[in-house]
N, CA, C and O of each residue as an XYZ file, in Angstrom:
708
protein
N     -37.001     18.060    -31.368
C     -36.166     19.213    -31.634
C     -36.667     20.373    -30.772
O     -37.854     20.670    -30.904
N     -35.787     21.191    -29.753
C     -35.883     22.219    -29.312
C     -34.800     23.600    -29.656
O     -33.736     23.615    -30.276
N     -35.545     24.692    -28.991
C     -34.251     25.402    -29.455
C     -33.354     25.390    -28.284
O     -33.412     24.781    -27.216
N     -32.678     26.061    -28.678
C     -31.644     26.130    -27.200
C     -31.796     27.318    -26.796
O     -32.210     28.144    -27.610
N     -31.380     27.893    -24.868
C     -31.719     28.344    -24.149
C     -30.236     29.056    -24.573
O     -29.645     28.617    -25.559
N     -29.618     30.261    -23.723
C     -28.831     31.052    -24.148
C     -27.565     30.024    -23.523
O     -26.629     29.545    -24.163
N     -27.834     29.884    -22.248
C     -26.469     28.367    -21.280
C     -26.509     27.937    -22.191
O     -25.364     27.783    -22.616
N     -27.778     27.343    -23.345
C     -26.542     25.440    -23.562
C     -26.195     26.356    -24.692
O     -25.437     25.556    -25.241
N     -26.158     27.280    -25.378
C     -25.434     27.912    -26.272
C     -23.655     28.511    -26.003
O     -22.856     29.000    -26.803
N     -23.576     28.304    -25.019
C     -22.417     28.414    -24.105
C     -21.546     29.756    -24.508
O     -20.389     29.917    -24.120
N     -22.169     30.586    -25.240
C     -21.424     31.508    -26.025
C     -20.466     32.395    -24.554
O     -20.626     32.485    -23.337
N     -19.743     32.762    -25.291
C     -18.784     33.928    -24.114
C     -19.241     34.990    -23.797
O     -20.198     35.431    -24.434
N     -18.851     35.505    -23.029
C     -18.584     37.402    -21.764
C     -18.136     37.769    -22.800
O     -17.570     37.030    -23.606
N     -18.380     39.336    -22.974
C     -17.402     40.506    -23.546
C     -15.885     40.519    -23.441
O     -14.935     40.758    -24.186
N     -16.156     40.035    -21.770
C     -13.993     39.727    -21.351
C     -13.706     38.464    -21.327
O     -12.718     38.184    -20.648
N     -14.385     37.377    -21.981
C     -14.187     36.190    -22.273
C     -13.613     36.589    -23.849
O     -12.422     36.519    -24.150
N     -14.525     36.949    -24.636
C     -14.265     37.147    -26.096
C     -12.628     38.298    -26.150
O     -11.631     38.276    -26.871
N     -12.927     38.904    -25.362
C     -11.306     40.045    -25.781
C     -10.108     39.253    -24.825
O      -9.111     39.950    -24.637
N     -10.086     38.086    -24.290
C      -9.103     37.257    -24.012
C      -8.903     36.542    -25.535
O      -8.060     36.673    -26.423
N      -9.853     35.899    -25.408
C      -9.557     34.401    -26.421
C      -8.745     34.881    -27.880
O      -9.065     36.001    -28.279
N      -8.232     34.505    -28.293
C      -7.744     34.102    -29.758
C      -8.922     34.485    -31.183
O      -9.978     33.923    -31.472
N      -8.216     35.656    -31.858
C      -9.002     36.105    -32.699
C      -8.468     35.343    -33.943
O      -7.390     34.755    -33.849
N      -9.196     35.326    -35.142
C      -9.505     34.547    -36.671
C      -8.274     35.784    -37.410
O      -8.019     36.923    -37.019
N      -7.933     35.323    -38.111
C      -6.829     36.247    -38.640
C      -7.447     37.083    -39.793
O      -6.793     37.389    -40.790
N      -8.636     37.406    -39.617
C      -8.688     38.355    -40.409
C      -9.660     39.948    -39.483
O     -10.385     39.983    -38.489
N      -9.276     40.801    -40.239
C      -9.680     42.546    -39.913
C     -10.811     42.498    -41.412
O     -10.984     41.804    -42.414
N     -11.425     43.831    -40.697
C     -12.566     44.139    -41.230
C     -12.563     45.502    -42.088
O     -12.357     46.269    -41.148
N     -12.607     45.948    -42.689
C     -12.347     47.578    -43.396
C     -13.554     48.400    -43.837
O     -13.992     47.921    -44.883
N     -14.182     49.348    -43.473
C     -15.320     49.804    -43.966
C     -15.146     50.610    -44.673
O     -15.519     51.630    -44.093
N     -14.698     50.923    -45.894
C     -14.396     52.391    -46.615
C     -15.458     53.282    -46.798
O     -16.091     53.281    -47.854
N     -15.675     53.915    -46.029
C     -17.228     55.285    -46.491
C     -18.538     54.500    -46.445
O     -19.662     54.775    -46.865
N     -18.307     54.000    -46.144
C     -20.017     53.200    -45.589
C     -21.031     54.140    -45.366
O     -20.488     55.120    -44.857
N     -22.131     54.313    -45.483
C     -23.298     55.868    -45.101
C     -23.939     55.124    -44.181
O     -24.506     55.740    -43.279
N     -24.003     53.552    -44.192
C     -25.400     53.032    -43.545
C     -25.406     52.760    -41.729
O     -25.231     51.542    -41.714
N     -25.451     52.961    -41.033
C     -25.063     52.893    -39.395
C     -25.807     51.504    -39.627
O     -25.185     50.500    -39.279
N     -26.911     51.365    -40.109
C     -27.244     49.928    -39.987
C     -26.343     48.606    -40.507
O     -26.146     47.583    -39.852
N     -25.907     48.865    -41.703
C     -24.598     48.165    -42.378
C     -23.559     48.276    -41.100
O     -23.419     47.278    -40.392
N     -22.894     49.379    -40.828
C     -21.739     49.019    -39.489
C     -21.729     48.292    -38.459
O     -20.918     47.527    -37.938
N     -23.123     48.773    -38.163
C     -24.099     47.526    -36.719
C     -23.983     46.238    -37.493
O     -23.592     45.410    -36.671
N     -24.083     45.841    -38.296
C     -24.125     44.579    -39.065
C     -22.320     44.198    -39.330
O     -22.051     42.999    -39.272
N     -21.489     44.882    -39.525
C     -20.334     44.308    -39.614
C     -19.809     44.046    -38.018
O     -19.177     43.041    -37.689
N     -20.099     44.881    -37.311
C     -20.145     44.507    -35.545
C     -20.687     43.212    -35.250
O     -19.993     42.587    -34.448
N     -21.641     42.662    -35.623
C     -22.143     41.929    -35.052
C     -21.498     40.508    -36.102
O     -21.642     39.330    -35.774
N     -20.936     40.876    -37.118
C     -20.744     39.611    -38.055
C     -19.476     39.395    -37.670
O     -19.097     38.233    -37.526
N     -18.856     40.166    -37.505
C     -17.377     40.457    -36.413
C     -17.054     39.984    -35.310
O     -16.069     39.265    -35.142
N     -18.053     40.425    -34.198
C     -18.106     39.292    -32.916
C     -18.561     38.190    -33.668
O     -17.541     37.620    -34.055
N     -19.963     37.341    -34.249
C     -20.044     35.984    -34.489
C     -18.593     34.920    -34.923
O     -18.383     33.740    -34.641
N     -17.548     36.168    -35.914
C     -16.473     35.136    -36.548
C     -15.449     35.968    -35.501
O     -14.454     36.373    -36.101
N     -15.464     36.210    -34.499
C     -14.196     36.702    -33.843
C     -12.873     37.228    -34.479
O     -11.730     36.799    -34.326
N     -13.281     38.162    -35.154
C     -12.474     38.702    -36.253
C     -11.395     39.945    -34.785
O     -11.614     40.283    -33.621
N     -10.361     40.184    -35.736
C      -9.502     40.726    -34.679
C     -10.249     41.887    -34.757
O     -11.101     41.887    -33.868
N     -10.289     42.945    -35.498
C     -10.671     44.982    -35.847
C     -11.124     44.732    -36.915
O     -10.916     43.952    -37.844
N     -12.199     46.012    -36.485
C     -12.690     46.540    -37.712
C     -12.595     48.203    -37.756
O     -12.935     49.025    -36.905
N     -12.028     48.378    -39.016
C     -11.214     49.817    -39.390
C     -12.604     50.359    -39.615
O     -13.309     49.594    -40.274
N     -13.277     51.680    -39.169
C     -14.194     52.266    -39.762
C     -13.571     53.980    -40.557
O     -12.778     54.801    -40.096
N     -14.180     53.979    -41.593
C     -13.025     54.958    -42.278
C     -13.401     55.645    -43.545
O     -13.789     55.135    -44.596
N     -13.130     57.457    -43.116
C     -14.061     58.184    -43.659
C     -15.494     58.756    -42.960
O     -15.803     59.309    -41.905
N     -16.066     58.369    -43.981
C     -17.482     59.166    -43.410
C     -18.842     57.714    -42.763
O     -20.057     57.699    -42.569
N     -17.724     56.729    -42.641
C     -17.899     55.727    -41.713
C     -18.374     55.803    -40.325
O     -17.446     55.788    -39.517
N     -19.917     55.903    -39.653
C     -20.239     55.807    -38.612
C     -19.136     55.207    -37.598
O     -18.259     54.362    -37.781
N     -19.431     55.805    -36.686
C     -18.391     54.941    -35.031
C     -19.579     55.000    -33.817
O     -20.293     55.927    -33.435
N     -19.475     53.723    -33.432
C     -19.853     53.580    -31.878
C     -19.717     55.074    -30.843
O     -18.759     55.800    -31.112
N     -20.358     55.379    -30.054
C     -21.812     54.802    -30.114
C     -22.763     55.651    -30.423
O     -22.859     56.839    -30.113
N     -23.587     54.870    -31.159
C     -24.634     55.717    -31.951
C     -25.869     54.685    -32.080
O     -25.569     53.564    -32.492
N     -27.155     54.922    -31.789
C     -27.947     53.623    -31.316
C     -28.959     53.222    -32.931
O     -29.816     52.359    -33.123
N     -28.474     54.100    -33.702
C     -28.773     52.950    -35.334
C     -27.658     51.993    -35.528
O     -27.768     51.161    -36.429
N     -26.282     52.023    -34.565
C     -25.178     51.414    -34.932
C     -25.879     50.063    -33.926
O     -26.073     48.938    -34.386
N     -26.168     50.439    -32.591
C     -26.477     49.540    -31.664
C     -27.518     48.582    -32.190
O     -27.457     47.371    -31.977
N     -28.601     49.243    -32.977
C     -29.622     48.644    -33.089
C     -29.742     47.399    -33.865
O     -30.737     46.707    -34.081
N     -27.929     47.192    -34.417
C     -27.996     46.545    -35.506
C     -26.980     45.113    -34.779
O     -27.110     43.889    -34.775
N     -26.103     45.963    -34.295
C     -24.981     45.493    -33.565
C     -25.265     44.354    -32.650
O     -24.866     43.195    -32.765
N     -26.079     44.911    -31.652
C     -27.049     44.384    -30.250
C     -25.749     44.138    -29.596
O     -25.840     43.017    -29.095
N     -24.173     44.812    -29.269
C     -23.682     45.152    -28.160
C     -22.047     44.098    -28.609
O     -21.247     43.576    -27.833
N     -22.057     44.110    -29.789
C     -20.954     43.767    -30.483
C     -19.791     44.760    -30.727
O     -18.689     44.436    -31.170
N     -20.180     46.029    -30.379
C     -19.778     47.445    -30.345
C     -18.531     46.981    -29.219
O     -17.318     47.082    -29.403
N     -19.441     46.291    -27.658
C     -18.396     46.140    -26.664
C     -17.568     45.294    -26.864
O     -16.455     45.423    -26.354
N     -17.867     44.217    -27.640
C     -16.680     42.941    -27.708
C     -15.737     43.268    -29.091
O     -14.528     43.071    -28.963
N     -16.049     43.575    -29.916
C     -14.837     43.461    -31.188
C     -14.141     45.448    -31.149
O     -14.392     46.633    -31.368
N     -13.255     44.539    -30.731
C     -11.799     45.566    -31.079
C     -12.539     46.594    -32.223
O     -13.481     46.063    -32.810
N     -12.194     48.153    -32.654
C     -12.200     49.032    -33.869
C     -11.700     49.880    -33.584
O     -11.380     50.021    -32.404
N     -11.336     51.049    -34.748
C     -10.464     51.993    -34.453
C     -10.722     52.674    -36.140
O     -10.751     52.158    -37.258
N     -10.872     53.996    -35.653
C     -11.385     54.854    -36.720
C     -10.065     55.632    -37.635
O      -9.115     56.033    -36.962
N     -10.027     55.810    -38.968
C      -9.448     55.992    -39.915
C      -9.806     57.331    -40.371
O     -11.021     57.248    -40.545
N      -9.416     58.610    -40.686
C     -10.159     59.656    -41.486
C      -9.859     58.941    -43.032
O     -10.662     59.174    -43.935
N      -8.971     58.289    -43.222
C      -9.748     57.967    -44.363
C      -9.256     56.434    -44.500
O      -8.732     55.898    -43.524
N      -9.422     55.735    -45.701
C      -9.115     54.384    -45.706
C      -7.829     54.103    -46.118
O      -7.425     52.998    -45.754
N      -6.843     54.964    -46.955
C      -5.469     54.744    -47.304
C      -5.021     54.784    -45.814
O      -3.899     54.282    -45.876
N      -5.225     55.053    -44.684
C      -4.180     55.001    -43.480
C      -4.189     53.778    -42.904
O      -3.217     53.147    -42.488
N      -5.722     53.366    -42.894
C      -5.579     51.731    -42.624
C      -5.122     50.915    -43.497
O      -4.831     49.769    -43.155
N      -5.013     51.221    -44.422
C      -4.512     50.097    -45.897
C      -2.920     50.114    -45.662
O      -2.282     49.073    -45.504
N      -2.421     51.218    -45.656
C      -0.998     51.409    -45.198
C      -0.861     50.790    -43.610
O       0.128     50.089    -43.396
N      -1.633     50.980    -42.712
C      -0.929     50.574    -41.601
C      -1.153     48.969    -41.696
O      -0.325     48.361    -41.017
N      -2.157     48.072    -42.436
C      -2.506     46.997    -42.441
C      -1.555     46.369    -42.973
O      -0.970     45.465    -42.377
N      -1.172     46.855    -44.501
C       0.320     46.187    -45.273
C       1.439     46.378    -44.518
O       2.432     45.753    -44.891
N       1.569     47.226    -43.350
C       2.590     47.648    -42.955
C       2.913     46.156    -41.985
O       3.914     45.446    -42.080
N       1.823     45.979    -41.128
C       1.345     44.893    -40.513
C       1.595     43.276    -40.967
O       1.815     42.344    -40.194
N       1.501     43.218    -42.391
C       1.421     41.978    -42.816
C       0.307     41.685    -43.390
O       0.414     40.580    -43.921
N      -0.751     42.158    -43.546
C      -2.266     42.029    -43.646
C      -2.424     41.565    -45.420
O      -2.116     42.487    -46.176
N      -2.750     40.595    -45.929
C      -2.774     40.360    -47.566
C      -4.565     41.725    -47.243
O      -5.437     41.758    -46.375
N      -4.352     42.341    -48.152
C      -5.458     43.073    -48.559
C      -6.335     42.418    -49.709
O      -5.803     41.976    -50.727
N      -7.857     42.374    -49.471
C      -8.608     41.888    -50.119
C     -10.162     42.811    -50.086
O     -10.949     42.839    -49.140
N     -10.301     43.506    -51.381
C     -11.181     44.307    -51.310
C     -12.347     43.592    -51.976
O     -12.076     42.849    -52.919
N     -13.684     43.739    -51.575
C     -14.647     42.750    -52.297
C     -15.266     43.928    -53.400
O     -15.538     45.090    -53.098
N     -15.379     43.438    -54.457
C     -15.629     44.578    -55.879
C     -15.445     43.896    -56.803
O     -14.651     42.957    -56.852
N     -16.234     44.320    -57.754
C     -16.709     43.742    -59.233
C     -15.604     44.699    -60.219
O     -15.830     45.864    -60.547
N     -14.653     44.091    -60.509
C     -13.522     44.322    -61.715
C     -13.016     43.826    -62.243
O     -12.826     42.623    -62.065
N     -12.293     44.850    -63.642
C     -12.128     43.100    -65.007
C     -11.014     42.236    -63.969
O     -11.199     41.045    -64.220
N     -10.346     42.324    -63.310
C      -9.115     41.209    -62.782
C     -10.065     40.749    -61.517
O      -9.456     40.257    -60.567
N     -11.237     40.839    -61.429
C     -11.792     39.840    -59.616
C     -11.428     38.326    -60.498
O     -11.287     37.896    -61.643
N     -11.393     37.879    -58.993
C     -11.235     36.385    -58.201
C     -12.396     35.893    -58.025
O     -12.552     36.256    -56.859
N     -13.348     35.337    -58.287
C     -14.239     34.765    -57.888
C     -14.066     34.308    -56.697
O     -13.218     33.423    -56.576
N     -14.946     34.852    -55.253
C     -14.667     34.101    -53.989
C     -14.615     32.752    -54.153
O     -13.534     32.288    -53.792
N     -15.544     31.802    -54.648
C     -15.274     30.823    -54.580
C     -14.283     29.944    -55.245
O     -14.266     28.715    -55.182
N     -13.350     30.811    -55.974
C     -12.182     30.757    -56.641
C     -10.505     30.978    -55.613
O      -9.375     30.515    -55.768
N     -10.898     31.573    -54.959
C     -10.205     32.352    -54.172
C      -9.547     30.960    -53.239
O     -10.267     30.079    -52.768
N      -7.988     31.004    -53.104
C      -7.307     30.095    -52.298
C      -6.679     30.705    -51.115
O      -5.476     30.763    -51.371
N      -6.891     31.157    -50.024
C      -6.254     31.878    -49.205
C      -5.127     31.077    -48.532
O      -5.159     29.910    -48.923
N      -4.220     31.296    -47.720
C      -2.765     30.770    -47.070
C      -2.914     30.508    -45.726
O      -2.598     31.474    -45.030
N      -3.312     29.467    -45.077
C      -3.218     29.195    -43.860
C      -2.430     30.478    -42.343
O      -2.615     31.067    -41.278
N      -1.663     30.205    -43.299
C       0.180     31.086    -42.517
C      -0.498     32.625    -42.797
O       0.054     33.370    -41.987
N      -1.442     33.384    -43.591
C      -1.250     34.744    -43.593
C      -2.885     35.597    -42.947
O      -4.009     35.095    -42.976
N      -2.555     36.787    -42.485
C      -3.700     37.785    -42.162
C      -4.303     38.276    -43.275
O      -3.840     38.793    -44.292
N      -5.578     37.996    -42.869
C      -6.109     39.051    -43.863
C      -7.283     40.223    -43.917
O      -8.273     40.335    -43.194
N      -6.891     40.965    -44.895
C      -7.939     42.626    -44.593
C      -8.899     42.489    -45.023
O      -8.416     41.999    -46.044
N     -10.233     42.456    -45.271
C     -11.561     42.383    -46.390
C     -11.747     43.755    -45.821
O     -11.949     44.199    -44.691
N     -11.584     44.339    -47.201
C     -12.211     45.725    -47.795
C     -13.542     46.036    -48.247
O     -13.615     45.612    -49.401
N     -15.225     46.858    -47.720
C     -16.311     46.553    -48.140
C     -15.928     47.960    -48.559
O     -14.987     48.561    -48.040
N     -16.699     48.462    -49.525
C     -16.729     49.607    -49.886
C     -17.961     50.670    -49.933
O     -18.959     49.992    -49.689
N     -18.192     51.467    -50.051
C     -19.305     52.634    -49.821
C     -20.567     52.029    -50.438
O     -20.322     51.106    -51.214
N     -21.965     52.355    -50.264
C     -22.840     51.190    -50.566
C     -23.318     51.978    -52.397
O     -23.886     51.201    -53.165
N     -23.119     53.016    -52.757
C     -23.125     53.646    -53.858
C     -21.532     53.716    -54.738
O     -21.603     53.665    -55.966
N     -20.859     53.771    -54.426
C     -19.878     54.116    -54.895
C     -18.576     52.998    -54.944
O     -17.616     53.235    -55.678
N     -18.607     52.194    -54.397
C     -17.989     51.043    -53.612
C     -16.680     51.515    -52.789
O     -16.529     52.341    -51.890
N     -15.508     50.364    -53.691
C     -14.345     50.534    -52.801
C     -13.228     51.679    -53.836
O     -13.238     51.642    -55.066
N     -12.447     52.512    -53.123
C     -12.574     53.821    -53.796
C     -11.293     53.382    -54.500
O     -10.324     52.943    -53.879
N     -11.339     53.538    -55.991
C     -10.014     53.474    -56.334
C      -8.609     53.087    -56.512
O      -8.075     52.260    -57.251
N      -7.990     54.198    -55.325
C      -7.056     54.518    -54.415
C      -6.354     53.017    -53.651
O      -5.232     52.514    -53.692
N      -7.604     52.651    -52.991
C      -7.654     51.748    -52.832
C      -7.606     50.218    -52.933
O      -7.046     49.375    -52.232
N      -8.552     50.110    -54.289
C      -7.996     49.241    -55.096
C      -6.822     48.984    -55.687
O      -6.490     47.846    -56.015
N      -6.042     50.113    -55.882
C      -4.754     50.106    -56.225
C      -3.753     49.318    -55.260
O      -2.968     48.470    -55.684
N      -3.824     49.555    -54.398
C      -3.373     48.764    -52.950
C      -3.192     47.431    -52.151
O      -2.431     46.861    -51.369
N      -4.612     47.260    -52.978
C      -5.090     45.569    -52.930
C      -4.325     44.444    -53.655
O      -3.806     44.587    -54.761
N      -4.301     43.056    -52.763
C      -3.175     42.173    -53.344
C      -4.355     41.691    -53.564
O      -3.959     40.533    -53.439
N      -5.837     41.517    -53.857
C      -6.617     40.430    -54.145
C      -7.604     41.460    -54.387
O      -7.579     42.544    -53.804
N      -8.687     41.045    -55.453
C      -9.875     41.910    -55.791
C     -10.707     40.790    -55.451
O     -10.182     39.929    -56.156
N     -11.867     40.082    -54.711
C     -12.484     39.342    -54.663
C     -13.998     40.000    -54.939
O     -14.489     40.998    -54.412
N     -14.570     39.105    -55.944
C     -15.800     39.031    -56.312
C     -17.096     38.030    -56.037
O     -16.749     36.851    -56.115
N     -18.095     38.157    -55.822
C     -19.356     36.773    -55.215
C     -20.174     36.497    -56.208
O     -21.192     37.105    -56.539
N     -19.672     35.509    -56.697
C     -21.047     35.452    -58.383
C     -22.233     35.210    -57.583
O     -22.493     34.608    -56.541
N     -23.044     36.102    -58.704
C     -24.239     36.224    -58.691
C     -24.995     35.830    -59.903
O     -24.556     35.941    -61.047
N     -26.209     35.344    -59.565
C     -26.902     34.999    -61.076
C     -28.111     35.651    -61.180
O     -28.778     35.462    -62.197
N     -28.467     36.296    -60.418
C     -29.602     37.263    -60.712
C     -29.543     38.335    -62.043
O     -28.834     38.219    -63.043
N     -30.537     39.431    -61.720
C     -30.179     40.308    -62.340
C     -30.359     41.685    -62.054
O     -30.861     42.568    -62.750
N     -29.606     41.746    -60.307
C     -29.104     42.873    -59.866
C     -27.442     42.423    -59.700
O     -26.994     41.281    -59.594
N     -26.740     43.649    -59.714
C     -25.218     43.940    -60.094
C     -24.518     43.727    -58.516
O     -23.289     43.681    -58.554
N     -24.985     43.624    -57.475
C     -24.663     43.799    -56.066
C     -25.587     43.392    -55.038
O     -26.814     43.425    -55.135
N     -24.737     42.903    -53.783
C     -25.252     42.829    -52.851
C     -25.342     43.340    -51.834
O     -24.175     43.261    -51.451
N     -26.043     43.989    -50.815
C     -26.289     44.892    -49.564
C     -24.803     44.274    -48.835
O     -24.686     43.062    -48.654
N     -23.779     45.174    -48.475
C     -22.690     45.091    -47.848
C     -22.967     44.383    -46.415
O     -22.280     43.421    -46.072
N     -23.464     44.630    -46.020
C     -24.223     43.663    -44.575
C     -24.214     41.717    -45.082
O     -23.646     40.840    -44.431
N     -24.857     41.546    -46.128
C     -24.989     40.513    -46.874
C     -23.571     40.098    -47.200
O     -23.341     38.997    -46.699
N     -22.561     40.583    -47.852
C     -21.492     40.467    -48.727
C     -20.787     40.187    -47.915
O     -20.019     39.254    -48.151
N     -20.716     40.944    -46.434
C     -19.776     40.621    -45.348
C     -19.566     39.402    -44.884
O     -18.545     38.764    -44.629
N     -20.984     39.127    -44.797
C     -21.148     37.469    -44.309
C     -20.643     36.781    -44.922
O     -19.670     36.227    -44.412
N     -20.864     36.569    -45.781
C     -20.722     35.933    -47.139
C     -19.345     35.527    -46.898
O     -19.018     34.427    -46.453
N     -18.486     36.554    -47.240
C     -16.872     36.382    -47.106
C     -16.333     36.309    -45.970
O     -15.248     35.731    -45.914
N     -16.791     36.746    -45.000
C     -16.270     36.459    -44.130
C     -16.194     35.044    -43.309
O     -15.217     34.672    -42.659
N     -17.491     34.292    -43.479
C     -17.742     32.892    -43.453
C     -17.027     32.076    -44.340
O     -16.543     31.043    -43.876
N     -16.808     32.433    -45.953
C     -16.216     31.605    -46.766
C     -14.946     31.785    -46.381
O     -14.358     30.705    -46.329
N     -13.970     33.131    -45.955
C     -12.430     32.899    -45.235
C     -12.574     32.071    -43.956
O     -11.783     31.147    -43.764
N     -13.211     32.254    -43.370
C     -12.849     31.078    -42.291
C     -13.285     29.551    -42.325
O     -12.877     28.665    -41.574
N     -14.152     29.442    -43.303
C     -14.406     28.206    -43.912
C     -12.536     28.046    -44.347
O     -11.631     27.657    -43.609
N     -12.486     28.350    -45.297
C     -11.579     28.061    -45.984
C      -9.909     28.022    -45.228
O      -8.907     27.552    -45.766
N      -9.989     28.682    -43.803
C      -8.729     28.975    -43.163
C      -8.810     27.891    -42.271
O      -7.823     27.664    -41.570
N     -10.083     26.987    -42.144
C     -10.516     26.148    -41.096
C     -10.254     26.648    -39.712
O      -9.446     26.123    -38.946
N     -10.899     27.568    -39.470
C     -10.665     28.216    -38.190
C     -12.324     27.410    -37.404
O     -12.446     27.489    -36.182
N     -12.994     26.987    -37.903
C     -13.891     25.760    -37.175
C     -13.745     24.485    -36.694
O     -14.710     23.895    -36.208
């Protein structure tokens, strides 16, 4: 067993990746505080070739080098576009077609691993502020509340973490592998 060298990893160019064919789902950051968390949805973003990620509110934007530091240059390859707040992307996303799916702990969540998504449709994952979560407003908006059981005995997971999480289990589940 060796590891592999960056060639036999064959990964793509920046203008290799903004040609090719993106995963049908967008990314939503509602009020995020953490530049390290954003660098982390950048970079979980390029890995699943997600189309955008909405940053929105008091949501860090590129470029800013706690964003980079996290990112390592995922900033250049995945599509984003900044929101003053998150109802404009929620509206322009439904407007779009986008099934909205905010990840949050409420009496009506879905258990992700409950969760059946539609081959045929786009979809939004909503992370929400790392204190406060996903605002409301928002939730109101949402065609899906998705939740990640946990069996510990903390209430949440670091949004960096949660991203992965779902964002791997939708494309698991969309078979985009």
């Amino acid at each position: 067993m060796k590891k592999l060298s960056m060639e036999e990893l064959e990964r793509l160019s920046v203008e290799e990746f903004k040609e090719t064919e993106k995963s049908p789902i967008v990314i939503v950051l509602d009020n995020v505080r953490s530049l390290n968390n954003v660098g982390s949805a950048f970079r979980t973003g390029d890995a699943f070739r997600v189309e955008k990620i909405y940053l929105c509110g008091i949501t860090g934007t590129p470029p800013h080098r706690d964003i980079q530091k996290t990112a390592l240059g995922a900033t250049e390859s995945v599509e984003w576009e900044y929101c003053l707040n998150t109802g404009i992307a929620v509206d322009k996303l439904k407007a779009d077609g986008y099934q909205l799916c905010a990840l949050e702990q409420v009496d009506q969540s879905v258990m992700l691993n409950e969760f059946k998504p539609e081959k045929d449709k786009k979809y939004a994952l909503i992370f929400g502020n790392e204190v406060f979560g996903v605002e409301e407003s928002v939730l109101k908006a949402c065609d899906q509340v998705l939740e990640i059981p946990q069996l510990g005995t903390k209430h949440s997971l670091n949004i960096s973490v949660s991203l992965g999480i779902a964002v791997w289990d939708l494309m698991v589940k969309l078979e985009q592998f």
